[in-house]
C-alpha positions in Angstrom: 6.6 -14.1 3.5 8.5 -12.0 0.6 5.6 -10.6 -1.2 7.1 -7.8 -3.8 9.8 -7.2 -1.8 12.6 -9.3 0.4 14.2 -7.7 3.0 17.6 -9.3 4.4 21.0 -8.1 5.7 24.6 -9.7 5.6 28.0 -8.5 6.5 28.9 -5.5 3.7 31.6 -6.9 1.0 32.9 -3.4 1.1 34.0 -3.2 5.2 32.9 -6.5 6.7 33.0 -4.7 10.1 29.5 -3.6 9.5 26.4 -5.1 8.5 24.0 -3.7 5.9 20.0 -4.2 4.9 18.9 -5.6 2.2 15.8 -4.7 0.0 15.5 -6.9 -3.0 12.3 -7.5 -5.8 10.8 -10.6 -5.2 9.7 -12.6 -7.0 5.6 -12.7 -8.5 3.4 -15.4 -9.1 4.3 -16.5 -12.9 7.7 -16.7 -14.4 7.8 -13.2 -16.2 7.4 -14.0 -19.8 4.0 -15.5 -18.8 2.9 -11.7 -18.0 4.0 -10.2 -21.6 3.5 -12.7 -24.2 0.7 -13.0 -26.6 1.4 -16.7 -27.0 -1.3 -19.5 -26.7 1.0 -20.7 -23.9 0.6 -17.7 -22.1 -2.6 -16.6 -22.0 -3.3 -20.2 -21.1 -0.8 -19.8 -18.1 -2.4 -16.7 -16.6 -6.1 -17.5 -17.4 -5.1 -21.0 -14.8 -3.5 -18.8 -12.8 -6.5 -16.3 -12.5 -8.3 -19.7 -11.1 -6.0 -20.3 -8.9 -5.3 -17.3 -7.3 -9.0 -16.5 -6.5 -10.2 -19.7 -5.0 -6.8 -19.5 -2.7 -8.6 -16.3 -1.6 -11.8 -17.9 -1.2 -10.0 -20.4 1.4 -8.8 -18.0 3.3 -11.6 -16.2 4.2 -12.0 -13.3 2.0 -15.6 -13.5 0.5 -16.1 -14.9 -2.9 -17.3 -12.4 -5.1 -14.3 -10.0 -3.5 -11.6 -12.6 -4.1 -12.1 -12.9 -7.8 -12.0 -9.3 -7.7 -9.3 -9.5 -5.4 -7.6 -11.9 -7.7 -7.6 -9.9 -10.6 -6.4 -6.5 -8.9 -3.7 -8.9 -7.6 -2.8 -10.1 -11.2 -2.6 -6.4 -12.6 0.1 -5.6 -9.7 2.1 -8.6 -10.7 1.9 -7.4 -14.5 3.1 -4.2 -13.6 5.6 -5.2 -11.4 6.9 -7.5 -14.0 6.9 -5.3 -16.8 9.4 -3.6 -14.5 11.5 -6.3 -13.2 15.5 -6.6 -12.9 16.3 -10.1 -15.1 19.8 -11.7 -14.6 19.6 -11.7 -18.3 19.6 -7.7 -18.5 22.8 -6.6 -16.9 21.5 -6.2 -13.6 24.7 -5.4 -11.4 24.2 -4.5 -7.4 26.2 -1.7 -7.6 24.3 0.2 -9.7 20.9 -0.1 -7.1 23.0 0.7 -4.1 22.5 3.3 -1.9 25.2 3.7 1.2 23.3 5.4 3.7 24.0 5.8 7.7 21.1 3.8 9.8 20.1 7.2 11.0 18.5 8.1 8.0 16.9 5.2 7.1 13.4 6.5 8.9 13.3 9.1 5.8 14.3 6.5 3.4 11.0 4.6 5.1 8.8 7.1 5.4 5.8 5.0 3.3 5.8 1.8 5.8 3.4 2.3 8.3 5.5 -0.6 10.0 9.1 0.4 11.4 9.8 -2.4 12.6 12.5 -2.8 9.7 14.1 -0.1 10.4 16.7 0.2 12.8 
């Protein structure tokens, strides 16, 4: 599952003889207008959301009054997150993200997952 981020890897472009990680945004619930506009549209868009989201909860076994809770916590993330996000529309270039690191220092650049098994 790519929840807020992807993680892949592929051969490097720059020296194909070795192989780098990947960490890319993914993507969040709504297309990211749907989080900023004051339309009709909008607001209409993240209100069925909202109703969505929480029920989904529900069925998984979190209890109800937590998953509408849960469901708007969730919501606020996504906003954030999309207030923030790289668009192809805003000159978003790899190169400028990239950060050529040795695997040996990838533990420090890791340090917040309580799960290493991404880093290698």
């Amino acid at each position: 599952m790519n929840a807020l981020f992807e993680f892949s890897g592929q051969p490097d472009r720059t020296d194909p003889t070795r192989y780098r990680g990947q960490l890319h945004q993914a993507w969040v619930g709504l297309h990211l207008p749907y989080y900023q506009e004051s339309s009709p549209r909008a607001a209409e868009m993240r209100k069925a959301y909202h109703g969505h989201v929480g029920p989904m909860l529900a069925l998984s076994g979190v209890e109800r009054a937590r998953s509408l809770r849960d469901a708007r916590d969730l919501f606020e993330l996504e906003r954030a997150l999309a207030a923030v996000a790289s668009t192809k529309d805003d000159g978003h270039t790899p190169s400028r993200f990239r950060v050529n690191a040795p695997s040996s220092n990838l533990p420090e650049f890791a340090a917040a997952f309580a799960d290493r098994c991404f880093v290698w």
